[in-house]
N, C-alpha and C positions, 0 to 999 in steps of 0.2 A: 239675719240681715241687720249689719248697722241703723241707726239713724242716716246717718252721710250718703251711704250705699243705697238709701231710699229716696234721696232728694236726684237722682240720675235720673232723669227722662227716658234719653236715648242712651241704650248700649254702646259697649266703646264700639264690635263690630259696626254699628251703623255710622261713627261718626269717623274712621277709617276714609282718607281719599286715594287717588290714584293723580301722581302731580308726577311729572316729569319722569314715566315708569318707576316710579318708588312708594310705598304704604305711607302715607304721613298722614298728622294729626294737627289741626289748627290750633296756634297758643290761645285762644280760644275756649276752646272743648280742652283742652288738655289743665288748661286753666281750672275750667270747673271741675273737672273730676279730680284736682287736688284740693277745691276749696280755697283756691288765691286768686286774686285778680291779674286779668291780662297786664296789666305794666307791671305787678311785681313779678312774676315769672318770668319775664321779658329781660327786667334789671337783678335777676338773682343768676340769668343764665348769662348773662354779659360779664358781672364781675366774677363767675365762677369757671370763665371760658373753659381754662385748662381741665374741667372735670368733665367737659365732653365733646366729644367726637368732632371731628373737623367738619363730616357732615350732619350734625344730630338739625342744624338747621338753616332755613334759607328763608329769603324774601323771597315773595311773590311777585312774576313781571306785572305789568299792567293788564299783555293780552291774558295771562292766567287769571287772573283779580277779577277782570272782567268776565272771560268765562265760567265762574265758581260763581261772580254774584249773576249771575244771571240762571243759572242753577238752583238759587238759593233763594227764590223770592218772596220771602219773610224775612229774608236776610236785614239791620238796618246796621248792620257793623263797618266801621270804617278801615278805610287802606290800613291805617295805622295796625287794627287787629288782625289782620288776614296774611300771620307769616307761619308759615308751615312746618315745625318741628319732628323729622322723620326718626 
């Protein structure tokens, strides 16, 4: 086991959601388990559009937002982080 591979808490299995019938990952959690921060993953998938999927990702409505943070209540993450990369 790496270093890196030791600092994961949770397994990717647990941090797996179910949004809009699809498996997705919060840029978030996905975030960490590459080791970069939420806004640079955010702005490396933005200027890199063409290298993925029309749907690799979506924003979150408000009613989802709100039911996920109400799910999640340790949660102290804002709207800004809570967009779901499937």
């Amino acid at each position: 086991m790496t270093k890196r591979n030791a600092i994961v808490e949770r397994p990717v299995e647990n941090r797996i959601l179910f949004i809009r019938g699809h498996k997705v990952l919060l840029d978030s959690d996905l975030a960490e388990l590459y080791g970069v921060s939420v806004k640079r993953l955010n702005e490396q998938v933005k200027r890199n559009a063409e290298r993925f999927p029309d749907d690799f990702m979506f924003r979150l409505t408000l009613a989802e937002f709100e039911a996920l943070r109400s799910q999640i209540a340790t949660s102290k993450t804002t709207r800004a982080q809570l967009r779901a990369g499937s």
